[in-house]
N, C-alpha and C positions, 0 to 999 in steps of 0.2 A: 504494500500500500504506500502511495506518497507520504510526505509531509503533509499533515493538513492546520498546523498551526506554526506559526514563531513570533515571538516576543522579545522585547530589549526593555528591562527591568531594573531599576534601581535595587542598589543590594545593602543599602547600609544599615548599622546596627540599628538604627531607629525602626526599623521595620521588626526589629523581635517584640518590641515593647515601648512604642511609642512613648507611654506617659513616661515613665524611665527617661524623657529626655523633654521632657515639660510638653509633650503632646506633638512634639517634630516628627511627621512622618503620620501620622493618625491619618492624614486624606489620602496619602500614597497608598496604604494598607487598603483603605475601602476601594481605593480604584483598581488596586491588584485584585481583589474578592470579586469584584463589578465587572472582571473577563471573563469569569464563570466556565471557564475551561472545560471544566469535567462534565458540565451540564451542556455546553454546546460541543464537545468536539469528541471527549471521552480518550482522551488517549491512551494506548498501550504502553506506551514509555516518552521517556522525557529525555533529550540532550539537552545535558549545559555546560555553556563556555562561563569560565570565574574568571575575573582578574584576578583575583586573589592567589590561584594555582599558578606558578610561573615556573617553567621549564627550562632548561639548554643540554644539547642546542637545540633537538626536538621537539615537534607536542607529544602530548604522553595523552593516554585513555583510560579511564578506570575499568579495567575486565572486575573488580570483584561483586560478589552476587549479593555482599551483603558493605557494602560502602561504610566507613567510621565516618560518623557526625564530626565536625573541628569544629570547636572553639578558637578560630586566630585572628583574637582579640585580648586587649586587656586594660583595666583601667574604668569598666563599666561596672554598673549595679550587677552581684550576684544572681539577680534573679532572670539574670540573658543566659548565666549558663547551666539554668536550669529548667531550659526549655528543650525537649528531645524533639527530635525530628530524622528518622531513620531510615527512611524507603528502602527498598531493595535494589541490588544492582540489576545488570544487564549481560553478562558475560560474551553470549554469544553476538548481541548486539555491536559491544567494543571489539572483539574480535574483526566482525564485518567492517568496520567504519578503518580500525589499522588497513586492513588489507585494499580497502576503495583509498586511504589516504595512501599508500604504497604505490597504488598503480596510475595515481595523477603524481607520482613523483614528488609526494612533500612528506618529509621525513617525521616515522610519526612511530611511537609502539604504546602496545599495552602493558598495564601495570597494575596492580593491588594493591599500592603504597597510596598516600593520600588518601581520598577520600571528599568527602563536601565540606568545604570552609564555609564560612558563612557567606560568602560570596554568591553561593551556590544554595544555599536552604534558606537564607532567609527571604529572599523575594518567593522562592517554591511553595516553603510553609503556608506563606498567602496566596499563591496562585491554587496549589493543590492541598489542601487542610491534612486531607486522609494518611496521608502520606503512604499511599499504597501502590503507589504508581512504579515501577521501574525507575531509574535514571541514573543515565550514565555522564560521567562528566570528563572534559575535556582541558589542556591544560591552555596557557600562553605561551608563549616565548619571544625572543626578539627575533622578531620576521618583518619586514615591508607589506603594506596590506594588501597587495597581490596576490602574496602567498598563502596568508589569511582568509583571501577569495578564492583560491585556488583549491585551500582544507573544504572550504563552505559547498565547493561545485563538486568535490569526490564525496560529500557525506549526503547530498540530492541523490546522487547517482546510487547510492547502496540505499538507500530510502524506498528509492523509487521499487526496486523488489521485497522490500521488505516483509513480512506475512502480519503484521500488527503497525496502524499509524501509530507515527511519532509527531510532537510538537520539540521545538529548536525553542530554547532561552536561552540569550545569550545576557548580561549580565553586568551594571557598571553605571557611573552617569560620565555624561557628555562635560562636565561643570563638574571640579573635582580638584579646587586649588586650598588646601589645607593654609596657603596662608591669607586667605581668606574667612576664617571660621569666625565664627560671632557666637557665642553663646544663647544670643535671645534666636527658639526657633522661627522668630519671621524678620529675623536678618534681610536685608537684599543686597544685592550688587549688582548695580544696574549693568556695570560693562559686561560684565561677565555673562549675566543675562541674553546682552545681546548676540554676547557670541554662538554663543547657545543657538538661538533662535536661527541664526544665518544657518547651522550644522542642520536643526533642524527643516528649516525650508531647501537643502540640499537633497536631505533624506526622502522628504516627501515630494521631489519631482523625480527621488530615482537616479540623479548623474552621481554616480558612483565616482566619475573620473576628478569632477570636481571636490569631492571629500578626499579623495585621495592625494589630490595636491592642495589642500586648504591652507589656507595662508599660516607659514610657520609661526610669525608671530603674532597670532589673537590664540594660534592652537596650545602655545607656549606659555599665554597667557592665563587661560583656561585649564590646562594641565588634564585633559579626558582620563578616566580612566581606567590602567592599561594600555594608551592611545588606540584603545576605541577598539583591543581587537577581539573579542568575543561580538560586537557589532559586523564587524567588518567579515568573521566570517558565516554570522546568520547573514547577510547580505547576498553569500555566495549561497549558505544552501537553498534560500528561497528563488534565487532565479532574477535576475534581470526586470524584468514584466513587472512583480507585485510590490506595490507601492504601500505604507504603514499609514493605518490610523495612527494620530499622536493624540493618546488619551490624553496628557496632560502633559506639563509643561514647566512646574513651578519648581522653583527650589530653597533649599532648607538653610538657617545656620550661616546664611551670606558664601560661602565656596561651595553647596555641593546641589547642582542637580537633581532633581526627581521626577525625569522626564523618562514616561513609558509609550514604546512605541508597537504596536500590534500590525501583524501581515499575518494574514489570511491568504494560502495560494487558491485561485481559483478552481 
C-alpha cells in the first residue's frame, strides 16, 4: 500500500506537558489531536525522522521490535519523565526501507541501538495517544538536502509495495534559535517570525529548489532544526505533486516555532 499520510511536527518538551511550562504549547497539543490520524487514515505503522537522533557518517534505522523510550533531556519538571510512551517496532519494515535506501545509493543500515528520543514520541504521543501503532525511526546526519530527498524518494518507492499503509512524521521546527528564548510562553520575535513564514510560503507552493538554496543568512538567523532535514526528506517521500496544509503557524518562548504542516498524497 502507498503512503497515505505525512506530517512535519513540532517536537518540543512543551508538548509532554504543556502546563509544566506555564501553558506553552497547550494549542500545539490540541492541533496535533485535531489530525485525528487514526480516525481518518488508520495506519499500520508510522516512520519518523528526529533531529534529535544524529548519525555519521550514515543514516541508521531502528530494526528493533520493541524501540527504548529516551529521555534526552534535562533540567525539566520530573513529571516529563514520567510519562511512558512505548509502541512497538517494525523490524521487517527497517529492514525494507535499508535495502530501498541501499539501492538509490545513500548510505544507510539498521540498528537496535537508540530508540525514540523525545524528538520522536513526543509530537507521536499527541498525534497517536494509543500508542499501539508500529514505528520505526530514522536517524540525521550531515548530508546536503539532496541527499535527504534522495533517502525520502527510496522510502516512497519501498512504500509503495508495502502490505500495510504507513504515515511519514518527520519532526522539528522551522524557528529554532535558543538565543532567542524568553521565558514568558507568548514571547515573539517578529524577524524570526518572518523568516518562518517566507520557508513556509516556499513549502506550500512546492519549489523544493528554492528551500534548498534559501538565503544562508535569515536560514542562519533562524537556526531550523537539524536544518530542516527530517523535513527535507518527508519532502522526498511524499512526491513532488503534494502540496501541505499548514495547520498552524505560531511560535512559542520568542526562538522556537510550532509550525505543523500536513500532506495528504492523493
Amino acid at each position: 500500500m502507498p503512503l497515505v499520510y505525512a506530517a512535519y511536527l513540532p517536537n518540543a518538551p512543551f508538548l509532554i506537558s504543556p502546563e509544566s511550562f506555564g501553558g506553552a504549547g497547550s494549542e500545539t497539543v490540541e492541533a496535533i489531536r485535531g489530525l485525528r490520524l487514526r480516525e481518518r487514515f488508520n495506519p499500520g505503522g508510522v516512520v519518523v525522522s528526529s533531529p534529535h537522533w544524529v548519525t555519521q557518517p550514515r543514516f541508521r534505522i531502528n530494526s528493533s521490535s520493541r524501540p527504548r523510550q529516551i529521555y534526552d533531556f534535562s533540567g525539566f519538571p520530573p513529571s516529563l519523565t514520567a510519562v511512558k510512551y512505548t509502541p512497538p517496532g517494525d523490524p521487517a519494515l527497517a529492514r525494507a526501507l535499508v535495502a530501498a535506501a541501499r539501492a538509490a545509493r545513500v548510505e544507510a543500515e539498521g540498528t537496535e541501538e537508540w530508540g525514540l528520543d523525545h524528538g520522536a514520541w513526543a509530537p507521536l504521543m499527541r498525534l497517536l495517544p494509543e500508542g499501539d501503532t508500529p514505528v520505526v525511526a530514522i536517524s540525521i546526519t550531515q548530508q546536503p538536502p539532496e541527499t535527504y530527498i534522495a533517502l525520502g524518494r527510496a522510502i516512497r518507492r519501498a512504500l509503495a509495495s508495502w502490505p500495510k499503509s504507513i504515515a511519514f512524521v518527520g519532526t522539528g521546527s522551522i524557528l529554532h534559535n535558543f538565543d532567542r528564548l524568553d521565558s514568558r510562553p507568548d514571547a515573539r520575535w517578529p524577524e524570526g517570525e518572518q523568516i518562518e513564514n517566507e520557508i513556509l510560503e516556499i513549502l506550500s507552493a512546492r519549489n523544493d529548489e528554492a528551500l534548498v538554496s534559501f538565503d544562508r543568512k535569515k536560514w542562519n538567523t533562524i537556526q531550523p532544526e537539524g536544518n530542516l532535514g527530517p523535513l527535507f526528506t518527508l519532502l522526498g517521500v511524499v512526491g513532488p505533486d503534494v502540496r501541505p496544509r499548514v495547520i498552524r503557524g505560531s511560535s512559542v518562548m520568542g526562538g522556537f516555532g510550532m509550525s505543523i504542516l500536513e500532506f495528504v498524497p492523493a
